[in-house]
C-alpha positions as CSV (number, residue, x, y, z in Angstrom):
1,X,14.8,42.9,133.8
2,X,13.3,45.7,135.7
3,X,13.8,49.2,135.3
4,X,17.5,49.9,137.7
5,X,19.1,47.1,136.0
6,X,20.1,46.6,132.8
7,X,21.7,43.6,131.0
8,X,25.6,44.6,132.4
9,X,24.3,46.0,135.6
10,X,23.3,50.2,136.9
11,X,24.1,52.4,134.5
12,X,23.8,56.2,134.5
13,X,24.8,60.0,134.3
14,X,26.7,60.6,137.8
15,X,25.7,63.2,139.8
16,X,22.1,63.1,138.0
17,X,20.2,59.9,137.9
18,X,23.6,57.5,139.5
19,X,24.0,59.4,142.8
20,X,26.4,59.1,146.3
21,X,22.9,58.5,147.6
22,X,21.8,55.7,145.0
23,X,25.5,54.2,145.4
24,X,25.2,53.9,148.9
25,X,21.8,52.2,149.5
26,X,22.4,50.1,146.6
27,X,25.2,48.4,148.2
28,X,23.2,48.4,151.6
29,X,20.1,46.6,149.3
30,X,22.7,44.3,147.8
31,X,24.1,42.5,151.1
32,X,20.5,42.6,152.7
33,X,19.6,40.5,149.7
34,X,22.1,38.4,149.5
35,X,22.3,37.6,153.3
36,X,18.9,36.5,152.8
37,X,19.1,34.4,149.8
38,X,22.6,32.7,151.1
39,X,24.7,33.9,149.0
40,X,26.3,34.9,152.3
41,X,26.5,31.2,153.3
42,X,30.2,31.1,153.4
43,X,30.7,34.0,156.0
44,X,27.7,32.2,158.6
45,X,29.5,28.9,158.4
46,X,33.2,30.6,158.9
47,X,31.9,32.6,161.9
48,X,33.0,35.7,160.0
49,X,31.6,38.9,158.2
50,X,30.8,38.9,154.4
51,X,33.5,40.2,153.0
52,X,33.6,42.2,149.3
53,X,35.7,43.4,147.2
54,X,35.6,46.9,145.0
55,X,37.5,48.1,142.2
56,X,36.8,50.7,139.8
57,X,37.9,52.2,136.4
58,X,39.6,55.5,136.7
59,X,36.4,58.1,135.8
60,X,36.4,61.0,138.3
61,X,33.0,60.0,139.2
62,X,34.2,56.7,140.5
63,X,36.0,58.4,143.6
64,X,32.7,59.7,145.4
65,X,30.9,56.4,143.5
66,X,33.3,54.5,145.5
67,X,33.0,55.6,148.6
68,X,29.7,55.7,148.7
69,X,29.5,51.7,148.3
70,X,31.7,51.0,150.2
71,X,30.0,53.0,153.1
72,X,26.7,51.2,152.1
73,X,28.1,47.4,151.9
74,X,30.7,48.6,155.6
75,X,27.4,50.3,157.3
76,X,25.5,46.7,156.8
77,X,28.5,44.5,158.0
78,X,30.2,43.1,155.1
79,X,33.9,43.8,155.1
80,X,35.5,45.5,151.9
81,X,38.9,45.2,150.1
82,X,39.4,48.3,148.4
83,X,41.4,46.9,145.1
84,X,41.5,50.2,143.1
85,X,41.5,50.8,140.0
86,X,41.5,47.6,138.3
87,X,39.6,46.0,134.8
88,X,36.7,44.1,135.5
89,X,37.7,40.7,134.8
90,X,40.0,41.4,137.4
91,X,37.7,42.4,140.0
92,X,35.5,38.8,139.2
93,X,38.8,36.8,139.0
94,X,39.4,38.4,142.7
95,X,36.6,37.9,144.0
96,X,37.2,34.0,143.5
97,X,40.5,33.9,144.3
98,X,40.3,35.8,147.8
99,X,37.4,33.6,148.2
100,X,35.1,36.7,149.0
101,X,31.5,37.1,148.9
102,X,30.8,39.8,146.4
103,X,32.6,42.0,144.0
104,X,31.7,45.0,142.8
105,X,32.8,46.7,140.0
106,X,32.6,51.0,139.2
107,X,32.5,50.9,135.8
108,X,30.3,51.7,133.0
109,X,32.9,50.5,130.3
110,X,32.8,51.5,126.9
111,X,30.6,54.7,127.3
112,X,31.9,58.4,127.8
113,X,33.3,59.9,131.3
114,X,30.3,61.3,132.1
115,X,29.0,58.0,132.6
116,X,29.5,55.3,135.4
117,X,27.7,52.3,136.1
118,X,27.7,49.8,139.3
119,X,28.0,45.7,138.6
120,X,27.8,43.1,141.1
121,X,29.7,39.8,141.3
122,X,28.3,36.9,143.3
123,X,30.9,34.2,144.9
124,X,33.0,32.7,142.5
125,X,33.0,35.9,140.4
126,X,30.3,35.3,138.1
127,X,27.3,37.8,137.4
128,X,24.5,37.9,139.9
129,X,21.7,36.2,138.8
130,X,18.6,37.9,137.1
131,X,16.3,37.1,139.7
132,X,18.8,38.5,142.7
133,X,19.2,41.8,140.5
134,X,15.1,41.9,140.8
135,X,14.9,41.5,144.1
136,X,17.8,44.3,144.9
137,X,15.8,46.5,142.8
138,X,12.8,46.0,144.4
139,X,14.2,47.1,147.5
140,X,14.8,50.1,146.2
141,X,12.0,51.1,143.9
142,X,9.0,52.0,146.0
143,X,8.4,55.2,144.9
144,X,9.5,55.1,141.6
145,X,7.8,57.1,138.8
146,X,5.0,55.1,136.9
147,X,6.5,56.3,133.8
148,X,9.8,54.9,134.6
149,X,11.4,53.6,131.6
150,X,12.9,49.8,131.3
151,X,16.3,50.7,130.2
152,X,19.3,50.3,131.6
153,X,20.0,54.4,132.5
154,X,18.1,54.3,135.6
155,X,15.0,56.8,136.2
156,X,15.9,59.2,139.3
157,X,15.0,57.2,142.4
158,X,16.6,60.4,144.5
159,X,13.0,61.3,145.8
160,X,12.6,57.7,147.3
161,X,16.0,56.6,148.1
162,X,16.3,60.1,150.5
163,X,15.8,57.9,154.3
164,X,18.7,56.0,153.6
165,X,19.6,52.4,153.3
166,X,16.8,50.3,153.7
167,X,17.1,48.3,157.1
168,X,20.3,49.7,158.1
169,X,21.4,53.7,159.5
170,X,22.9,56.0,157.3
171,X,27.1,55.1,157.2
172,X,29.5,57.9,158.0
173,X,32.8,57.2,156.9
174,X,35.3,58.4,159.2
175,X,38.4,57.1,160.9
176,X,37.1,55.1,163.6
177,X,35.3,53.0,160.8
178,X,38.6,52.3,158.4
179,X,40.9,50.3,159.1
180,X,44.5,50.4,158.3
181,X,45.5,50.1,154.4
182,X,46.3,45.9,154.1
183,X,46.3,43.0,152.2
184,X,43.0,41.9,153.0
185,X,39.9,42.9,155.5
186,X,40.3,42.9,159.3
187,X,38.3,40.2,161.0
188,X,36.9,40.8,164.5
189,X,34.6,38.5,166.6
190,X,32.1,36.0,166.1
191,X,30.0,36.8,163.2
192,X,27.1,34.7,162.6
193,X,24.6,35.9,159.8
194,X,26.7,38.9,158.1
195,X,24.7,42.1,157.3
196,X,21.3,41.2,159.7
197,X,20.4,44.2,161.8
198,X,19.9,44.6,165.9
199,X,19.3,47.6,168.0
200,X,17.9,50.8,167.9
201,X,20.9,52.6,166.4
202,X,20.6,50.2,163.8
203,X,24.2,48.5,164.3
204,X,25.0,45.1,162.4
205,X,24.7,42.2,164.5
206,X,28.0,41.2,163.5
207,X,29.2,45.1,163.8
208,X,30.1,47.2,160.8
209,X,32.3,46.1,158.5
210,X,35.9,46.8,158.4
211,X,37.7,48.7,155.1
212,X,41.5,48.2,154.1
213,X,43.2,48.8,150.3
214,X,44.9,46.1,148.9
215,X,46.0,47.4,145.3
216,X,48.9,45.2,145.3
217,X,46.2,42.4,144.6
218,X,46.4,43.1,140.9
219,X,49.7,41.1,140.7
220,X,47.9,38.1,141.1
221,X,45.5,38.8,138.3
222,X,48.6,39.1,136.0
223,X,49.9,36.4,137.2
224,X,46.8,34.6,136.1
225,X,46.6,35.7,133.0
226,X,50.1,34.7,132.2
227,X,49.7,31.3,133.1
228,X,47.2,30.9,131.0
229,X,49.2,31.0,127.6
230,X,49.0,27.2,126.7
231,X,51.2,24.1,125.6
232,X,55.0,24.7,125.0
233,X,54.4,28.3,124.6
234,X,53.4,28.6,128.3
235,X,57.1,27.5,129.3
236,X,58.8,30.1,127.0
237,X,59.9,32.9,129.4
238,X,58.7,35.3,127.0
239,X,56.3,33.8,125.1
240,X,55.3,36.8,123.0
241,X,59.4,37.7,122.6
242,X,59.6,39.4,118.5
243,X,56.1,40.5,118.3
244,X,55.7,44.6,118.1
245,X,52.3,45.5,119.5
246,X,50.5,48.5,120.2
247,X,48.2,48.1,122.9
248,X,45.4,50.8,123.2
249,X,44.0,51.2,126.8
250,X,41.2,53.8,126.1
251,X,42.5,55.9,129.0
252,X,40.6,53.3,131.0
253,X,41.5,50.3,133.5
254,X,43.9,48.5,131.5
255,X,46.5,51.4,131.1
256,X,48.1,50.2,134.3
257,X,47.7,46.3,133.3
258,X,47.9,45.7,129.4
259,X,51.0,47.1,128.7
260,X,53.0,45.4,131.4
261,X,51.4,42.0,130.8
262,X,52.2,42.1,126.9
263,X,56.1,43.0,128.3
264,X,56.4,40.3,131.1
265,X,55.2,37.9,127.8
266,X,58.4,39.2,126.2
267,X,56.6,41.2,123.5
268,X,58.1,44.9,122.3
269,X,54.8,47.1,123.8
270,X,54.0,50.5,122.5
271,X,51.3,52.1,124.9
272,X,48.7,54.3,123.4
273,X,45.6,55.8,125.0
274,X,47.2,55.2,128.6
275,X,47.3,58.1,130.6
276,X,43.8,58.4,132.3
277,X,43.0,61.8,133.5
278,X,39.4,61.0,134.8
279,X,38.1,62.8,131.7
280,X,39.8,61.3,129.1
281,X,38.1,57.3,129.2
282,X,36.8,56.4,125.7
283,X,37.5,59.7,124.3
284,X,38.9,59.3,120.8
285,X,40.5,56.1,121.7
286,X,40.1,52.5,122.4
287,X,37.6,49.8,121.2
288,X,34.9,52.0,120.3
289,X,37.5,54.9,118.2
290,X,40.2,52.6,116.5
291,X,41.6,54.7,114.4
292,X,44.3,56.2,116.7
293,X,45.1,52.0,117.0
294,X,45.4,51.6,113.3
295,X,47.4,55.0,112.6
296,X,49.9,53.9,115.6
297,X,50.2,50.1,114.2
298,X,51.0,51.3,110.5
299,X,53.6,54.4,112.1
300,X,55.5,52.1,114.4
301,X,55.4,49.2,112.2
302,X,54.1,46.7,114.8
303,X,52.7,43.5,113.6
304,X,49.5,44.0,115.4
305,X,47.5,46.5,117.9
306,X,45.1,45.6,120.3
307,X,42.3,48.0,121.2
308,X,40.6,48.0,124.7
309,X,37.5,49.6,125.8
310,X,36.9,51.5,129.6
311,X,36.7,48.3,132.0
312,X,39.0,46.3,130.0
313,X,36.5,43.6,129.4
314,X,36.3,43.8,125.8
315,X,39.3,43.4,122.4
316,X,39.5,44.0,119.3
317,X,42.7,44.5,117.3
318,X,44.0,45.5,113.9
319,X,46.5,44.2,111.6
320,X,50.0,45.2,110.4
321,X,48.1,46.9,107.8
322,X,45.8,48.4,110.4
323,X,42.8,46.4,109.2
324,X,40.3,46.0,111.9
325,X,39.7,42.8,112.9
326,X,36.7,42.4,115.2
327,X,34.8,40.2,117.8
328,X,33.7,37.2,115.7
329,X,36.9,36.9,113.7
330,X,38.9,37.1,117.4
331,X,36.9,34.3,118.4
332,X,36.7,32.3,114.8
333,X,40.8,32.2,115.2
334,X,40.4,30.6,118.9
335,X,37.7,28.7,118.0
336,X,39.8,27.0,115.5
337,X,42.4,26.8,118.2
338,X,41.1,24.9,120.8
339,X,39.3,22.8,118.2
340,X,42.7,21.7,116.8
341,X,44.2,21.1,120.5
342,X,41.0,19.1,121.8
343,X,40.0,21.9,124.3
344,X,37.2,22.8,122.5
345,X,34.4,21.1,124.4
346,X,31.6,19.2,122.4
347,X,33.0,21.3,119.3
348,X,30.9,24.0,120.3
349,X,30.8,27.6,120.2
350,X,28.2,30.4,121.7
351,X,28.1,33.0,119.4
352,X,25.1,36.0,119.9
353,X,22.4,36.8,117.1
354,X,24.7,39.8,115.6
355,X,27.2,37.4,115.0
356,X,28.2,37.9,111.3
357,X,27.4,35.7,108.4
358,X,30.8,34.9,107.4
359,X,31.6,33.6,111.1
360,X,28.8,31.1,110.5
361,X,29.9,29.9,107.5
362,X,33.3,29.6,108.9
363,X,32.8,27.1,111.7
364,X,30.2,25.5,109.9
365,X,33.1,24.7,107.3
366,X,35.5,23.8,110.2
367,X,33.0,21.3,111.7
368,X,31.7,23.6,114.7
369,X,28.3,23.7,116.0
370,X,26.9,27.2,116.9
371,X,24.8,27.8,120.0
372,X,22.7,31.5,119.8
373,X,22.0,33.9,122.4
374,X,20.6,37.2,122.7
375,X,23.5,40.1,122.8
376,X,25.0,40.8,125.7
377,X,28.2,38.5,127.8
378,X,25.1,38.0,130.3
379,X,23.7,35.4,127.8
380,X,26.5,33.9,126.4
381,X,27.8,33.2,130.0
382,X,24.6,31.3,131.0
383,X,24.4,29.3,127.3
384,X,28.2,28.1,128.4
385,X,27.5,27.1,131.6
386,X,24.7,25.2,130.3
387,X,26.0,23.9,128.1
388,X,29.2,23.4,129.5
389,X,31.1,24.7,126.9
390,X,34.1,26.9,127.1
391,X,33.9,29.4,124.7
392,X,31.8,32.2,123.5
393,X,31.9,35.4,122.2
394,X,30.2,38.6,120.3
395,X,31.3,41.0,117.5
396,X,31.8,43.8,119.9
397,X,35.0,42.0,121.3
398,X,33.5,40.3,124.5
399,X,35.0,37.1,124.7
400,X,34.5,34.8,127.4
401,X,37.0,31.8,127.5
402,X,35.7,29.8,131.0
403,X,38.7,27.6,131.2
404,X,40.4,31.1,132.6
405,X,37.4,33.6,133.4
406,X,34.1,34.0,134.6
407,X,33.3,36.7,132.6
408,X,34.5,38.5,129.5
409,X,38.5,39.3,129.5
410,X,40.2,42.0,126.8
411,X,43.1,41.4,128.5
412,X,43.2,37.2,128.4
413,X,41.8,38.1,124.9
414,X,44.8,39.8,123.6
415,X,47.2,37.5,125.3
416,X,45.6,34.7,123.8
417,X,45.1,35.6,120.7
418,X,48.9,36.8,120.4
419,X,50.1,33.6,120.8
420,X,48.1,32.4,118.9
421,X,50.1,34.4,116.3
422,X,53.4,33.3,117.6
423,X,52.8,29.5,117.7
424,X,51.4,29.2,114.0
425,X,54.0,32.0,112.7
426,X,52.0,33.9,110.7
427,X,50.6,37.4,110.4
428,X,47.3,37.9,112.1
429,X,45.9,39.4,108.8
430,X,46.1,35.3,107.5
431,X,44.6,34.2,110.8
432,X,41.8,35.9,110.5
433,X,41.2,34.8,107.1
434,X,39.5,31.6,108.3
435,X,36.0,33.8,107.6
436,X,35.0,36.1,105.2
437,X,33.3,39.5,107.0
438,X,29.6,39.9,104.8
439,X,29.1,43.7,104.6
440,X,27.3,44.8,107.6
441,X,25.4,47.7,108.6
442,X,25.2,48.7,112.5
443,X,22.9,52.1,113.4
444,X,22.2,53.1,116.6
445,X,19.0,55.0,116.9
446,X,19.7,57.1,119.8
447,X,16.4,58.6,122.2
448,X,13.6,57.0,121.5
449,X,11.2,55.3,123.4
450,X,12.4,51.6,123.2
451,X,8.5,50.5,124.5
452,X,6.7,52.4,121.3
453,X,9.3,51.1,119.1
454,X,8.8,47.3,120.0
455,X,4.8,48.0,120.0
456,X,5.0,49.8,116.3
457,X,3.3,48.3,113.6
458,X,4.9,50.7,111.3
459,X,8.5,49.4,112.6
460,X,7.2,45.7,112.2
461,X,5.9,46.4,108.4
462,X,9.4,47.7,107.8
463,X,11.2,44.8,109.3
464,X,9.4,42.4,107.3
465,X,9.7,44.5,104.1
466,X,13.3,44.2,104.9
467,X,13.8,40.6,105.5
468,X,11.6,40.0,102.2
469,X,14.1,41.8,100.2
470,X,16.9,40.1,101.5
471,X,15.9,36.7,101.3
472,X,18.5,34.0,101.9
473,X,21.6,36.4,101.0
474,X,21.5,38.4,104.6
475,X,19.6,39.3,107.8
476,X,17.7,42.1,109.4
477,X,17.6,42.9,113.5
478,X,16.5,45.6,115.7
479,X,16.3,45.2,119.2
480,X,16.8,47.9,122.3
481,X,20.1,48.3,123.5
482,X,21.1,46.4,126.6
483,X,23.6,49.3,127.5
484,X,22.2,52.2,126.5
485,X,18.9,54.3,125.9
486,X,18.6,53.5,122.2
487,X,17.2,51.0,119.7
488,X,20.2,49.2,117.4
489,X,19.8,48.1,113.7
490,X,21.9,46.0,111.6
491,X,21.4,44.8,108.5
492,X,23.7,42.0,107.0
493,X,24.2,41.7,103.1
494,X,26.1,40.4,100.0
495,X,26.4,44.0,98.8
496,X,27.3,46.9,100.8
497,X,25.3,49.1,99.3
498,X,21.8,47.3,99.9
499,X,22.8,47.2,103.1
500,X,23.5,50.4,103.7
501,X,20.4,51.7,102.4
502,X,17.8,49.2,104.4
503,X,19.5,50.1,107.3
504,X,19.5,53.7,106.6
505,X,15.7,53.3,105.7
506,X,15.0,51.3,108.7
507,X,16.3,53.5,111.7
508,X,14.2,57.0,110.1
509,X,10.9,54.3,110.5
510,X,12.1,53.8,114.4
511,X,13.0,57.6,114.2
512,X,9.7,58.6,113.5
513,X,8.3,55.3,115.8
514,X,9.8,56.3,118.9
């Protein structure tokens, strides 16, 4: 990966190093590159503009984010559906369905408000490919510091990006440009090769692209999502109908969506952590702050709570106790599942290297192979496709079920794994017994320098140290974050305590490292 993109697409402070400016020419980058790579193939051959759809979460940042692409992608001919603010499973299920050509998402998930990233999907809703992200970013980073580090929070490229889009004029949005809120984007005249460039004044061959809003589109993603409850239970009219839940939307994109999904399925909803400010995303609640989840399950006496981060691409849940359960026992419990209903294809399941102990031992006991992949949905999407297998998963609460999605769902997580709990009638405390969590020790070593850290001999001697004591009873891994500017360590063992302390020795060696 270079140094813009990182492993789930731009991330960065707004208004510092993730800029109108950046926005802009970054979409204006993105539909010269993918007119020239084909990706635009579709639009020649219908005599049409490209045509793209945007959604975002509901950070302040996001508005001005927003408008900024879609001036970019508008100023370079593609046509835009505006669909709000929206998860981002939604956005990638959208841009299937309406059969566009891109989709991009303004999100960056589970991190703080401050925050906001930008994440391209290619036709069919699935992430664009590596080599696609390299050549967008090297449209954009002549100029760029030497020093520029390989992380995904971008270096300031303000100094280079200031003439504008590359191979197009600077868009002003105004009203001549907009056209009238709709369910999809106007089409005008013959188009024949999308975003290419004639004239002086630098006008799109095909002329600029046309803008409408079509919120309403969000319907049909829940309308997806419900059919997707399998078997007799699909035919139920409420499915979900006796289950309590307590559905925690992080203040993000899924306060608007999970709550009136789990109620169409017929369950009795209680909505925490759904009143987004623009401030509030992350911020004491959701998948990365669970304890509000837990205290709400145990107060209201639901049966379970589900927990969803920023985008709404990620679950977890908790118990009637309000016992967390995480990534890898959501996906043992499906994995199981679909093994037992023959939808589990070549008895397979991609699971990442942080994937705990116990899940291993699980599905080796249940008779189901494990394929490995570096973290990040990325990697696990590419191993399935592969592969073509159907499921895969990570601890963090990315799970990808392809039968349904493209990418990672929180909200096709939840549902799924609620009825799970409904057809076998029990609690999900004694579902997720089918693996036994080994202790496991997660530190994120926040501020270094990930390049001195991977080149340390003094971080390699204390790796190895690590492993040595461990032996056969656990693991050690540190490796740079894919999302952030930080170096992750986790060490897995019988006893808490050991673990604890190798992993509390380890991250003041990358301290001192980095």
């Amino acid at each position: 990966m270079g140094h813009l993109f990182g492993t789930d697409g731009v991330r960065g402070v707004a208004g510092d190093n993730l800029t109108a400016g950046l926005a802009m020419t970054l979409a204006s980058a993105a539909a010269s590159v993918l007119a020239g790579t084909g990706e635009f193939a579709y639009a020649r051959e219908a005599h049409r503009r490209p045509v793209a759809v945007v959604g975002r979460d509901p950070r302040a940042s996001g508005e001005f984010l927003e408008a900024a692409v879609v001036a970019g992608l508008a100023a370079s001919g593609v046509d835009v559906i505006r669909l709000g603010v929206i998860p981002t499973p939604g956005v990638a299920y959208l841009t299937s369905e309406l059969g566009a050509d891109l989709g991009v998402m303004l999100s960056a998930s589970h991190n703080p408000a401050p925050d906001n990233g930008i994440k391209f999907f290619a036709r069919g809703g699935v992430k664009l490919p590596d080599e696609v992200e390299e050549e967008i970013e090297a449209r954009l980073g002549h100029g760029a510091p030497e020093s520029s580090r390989a992380d995904d929070v971008h270096p300031a490229y303000r100094d280079s990006l200031q003439p504008g889009p590359p191979q197009s004029a600077s868009a002003e949005v105004g009203p001549s440009q907009s056209a009238p809120a709709r369910s999809g984007p106007a089409r005008s005249g013959p188009a024949r090769s999308g975003p290419a460039h004639a004239g002086p004044a630098g006008v799109p061959e095909a002329g600029f692209g046309r803008v409408g809003d079509a919120p309403a589109e969000g319907e049909r993603y829940l309308q997806h999502l419900l059919a997707t409850i399998p078997g007799p239970l699909g035919l139920a009219r409420e499915p979900l109908a006796g289950l309590r839940v307590v559905v925690d939307c992080a203040n993000g994109a899924a306060s608007a969506y999970a709550p009136e999904l789990l109620r169409r399925a017929g369950a009795d909803v209680i909505a925490i952590g759904a009143d987004p400010d623009g401030l509030n995303i992350n911020l004491g609640c959701g998948s990365t702050s669970l304890s509000a989840l837990s205290g709400a399950v145990v107060e209201h006496g639901a049966d379970v709570g589900i927990a969803h981060d920023g985008d709404a691409d990620r679950c977890l849940a908790v118990d009637a106790s309000g016992q967390v359960i995480d990534g890898d026992q959501i996906l043992a419990v499906l994995a199981l599942a679909l093994k037992e209903s023959g939808r589990l294809a070549s008895n397979t399941v991609v699971a990442t290297v942080m994937s705990n102990l116990g899940f291993r031992h699980a599905m080796r006991e249940a008779g189901i192979e494990i394929v490995e992949t570096p973290v990040g949905d990325r990697y696990l999407i590419a191993a399935m496709l592969d592969g073509k297998l159907v499921l895969g998963g990570e601890q963090s609460g990315h799970i990808i079920m392809l039968d349904h999605a493209t990418t990672g769902d929180g909200l096709l997580t939840g549902l799924q794994l609620l009825a799970e709990v409904v057809r076998q009638g029990r609690p999900l405390a004694d579902l997720a017994r089918v693996m036994t969590r080994y202790p496991q020790v997660l530190i994120s070593v926040p501020g270094v320098d990930k390049a001195r850290v991977a080149g340390s001999a003094a971080v390699t001697d204390a790796v190895t140290a690590t492993a040595a004591e461990l032996g056969d009873t656990g693991r050690v891994i540190v490796r740079p974050s894919g999302t952030e500017p930080a170096v992750r360590v986790m060490v897995e063992a019988a006893d808490s305590g050991q673990a604890e302390r190798l992993a509390g020795e380890l991250a003041a060696v990358i301290r001192d490292a980095g």
